[in-house]
N, C-alpha and C positions, 0 to 999 in steps of 0.2 A: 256962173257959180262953179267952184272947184268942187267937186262931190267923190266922195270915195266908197266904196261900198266894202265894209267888214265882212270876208264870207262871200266871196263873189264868185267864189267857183260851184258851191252848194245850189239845189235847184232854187231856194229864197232868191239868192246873190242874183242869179242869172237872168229870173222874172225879175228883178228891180232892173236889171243894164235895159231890160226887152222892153218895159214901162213906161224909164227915161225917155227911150227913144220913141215910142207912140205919143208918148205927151208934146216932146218939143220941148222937154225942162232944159231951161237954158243951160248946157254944162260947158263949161271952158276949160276942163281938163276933169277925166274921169280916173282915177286909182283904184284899182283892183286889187283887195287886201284877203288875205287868205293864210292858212297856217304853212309854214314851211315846205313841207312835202308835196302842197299845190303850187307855190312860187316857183315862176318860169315859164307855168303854161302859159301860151298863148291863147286869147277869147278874143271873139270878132265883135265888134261893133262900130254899129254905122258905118261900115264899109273900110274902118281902121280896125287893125293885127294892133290889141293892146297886151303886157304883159304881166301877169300876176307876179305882183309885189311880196315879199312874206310881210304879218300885221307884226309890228312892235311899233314901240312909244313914242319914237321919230318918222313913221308914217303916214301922220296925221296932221303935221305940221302943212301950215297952206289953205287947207281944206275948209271950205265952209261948212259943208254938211256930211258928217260922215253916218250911213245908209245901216243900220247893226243886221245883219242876215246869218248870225254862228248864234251857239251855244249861250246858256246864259254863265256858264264859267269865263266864257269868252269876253261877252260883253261886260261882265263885271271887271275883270282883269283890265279892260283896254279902255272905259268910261272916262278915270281920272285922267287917264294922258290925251282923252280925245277934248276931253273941257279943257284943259290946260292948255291947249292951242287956242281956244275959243271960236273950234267951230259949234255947230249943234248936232248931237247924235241921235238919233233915231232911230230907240231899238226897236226889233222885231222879237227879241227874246220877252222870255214873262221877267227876266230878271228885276227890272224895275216898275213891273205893272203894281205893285200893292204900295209902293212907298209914297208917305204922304206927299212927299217933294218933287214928284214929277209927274210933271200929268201928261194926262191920255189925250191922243194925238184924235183923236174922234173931236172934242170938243176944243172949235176955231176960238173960242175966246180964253179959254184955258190956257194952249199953249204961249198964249203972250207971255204969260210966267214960268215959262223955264228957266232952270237954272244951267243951262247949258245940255238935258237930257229931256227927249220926251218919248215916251212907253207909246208903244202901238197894243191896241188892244188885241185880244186872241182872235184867231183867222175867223172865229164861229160869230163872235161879238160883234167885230165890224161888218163884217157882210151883212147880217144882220142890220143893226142900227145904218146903215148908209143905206139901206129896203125903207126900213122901219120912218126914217125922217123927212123921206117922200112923201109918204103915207100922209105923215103928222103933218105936212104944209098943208095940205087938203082937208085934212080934217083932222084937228086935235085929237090926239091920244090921250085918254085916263089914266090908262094901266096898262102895264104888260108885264105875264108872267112868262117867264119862257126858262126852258129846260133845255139842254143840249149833251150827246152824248159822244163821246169821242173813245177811239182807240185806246187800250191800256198801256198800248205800245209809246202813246206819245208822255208816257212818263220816261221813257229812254230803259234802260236795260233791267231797270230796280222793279218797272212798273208791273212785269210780266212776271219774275220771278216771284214779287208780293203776293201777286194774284193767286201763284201756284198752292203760295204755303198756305192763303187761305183757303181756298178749296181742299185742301190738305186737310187742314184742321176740321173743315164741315164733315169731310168723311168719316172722319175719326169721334164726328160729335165732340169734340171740342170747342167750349165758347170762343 
């Protein structure tokens, strides 16, 4: 398989090339896509010096699966042109976690219907549910409530500031 990974120089990018290689996913050419001011580095794997590619819309051309490990500005921008070759993208971004048209890469009979995009669920969910479906071959699950709490930081730069003005506004007794 031609495989590319979007984001390949970012810590995501870099656990997907380190993953490839522990599985023995058949790759027959790997592409290293990444934003401009990364293209050129060199990254090692499996014992070949490959070079970061910059991502635009000729890229993608070739590729059967291209790997999403960026932003979801990113992965939203680069989706159309990655279908339009008709590989399959695989994001890692939440960009297309909520949309009815693409499903989540958790459920094997799901993905049969892509339409060229399928959404990895969030790092918390899937660890999770790949525990959880252990579980449930041994012994059927009823229910499961579960709660998860993450950094405000993983809202990106808005997440913290938000936070501030609300705390802001508590002090001041403001609803």
């Amino acid at each position: 398989m031609n495989v590319a990974i979007l984001g390949a120089t970012g810590a995501v990018g870099r656990e997907m090339m380190k993953i490839l290689a522990e599985r023995s996913f058949p790759v027959e050419e790997l592409r290293l896509l990444a934003s401009p001011r990364s293209a050129g580095q060199k990254l090692l794997w499996q014992g070949r010096e490959l070079t970061v590619q910059p991502a635009e819309d000729s890229a993608f051309e070739g590729m059967d699966i291209v790997l999403g490990a960026a932003e979801n500005d990113i992965a939203k921008r680069f989706a159309p042109a990655i279908v339009k070759t008709g590989a399959v993208f695989v994001d890692n971004s939440s960009a297309f976690r909520m949309d009815p048209n693409v499903p989540p890469e958790i459920n094997p009979e799901d993905v049969r219907r892509h339409k060229g995009i399928i959404a990895n669920p969030n790092c918390t969910t899937i660890v999770s549910l790949v525990a959880i479906n252990v579980l449930n071959q041994d012994s059927p699950i009823q229910s499961i409530i579960a709660s998860s709490y993450q950094a405000v930081s993983g809202a990106g730069a808005s997440g913290p500031r938000e936070l501030m003005e609300e705390v802001e506004l508590l002090r001041e007794g403001k609803p």
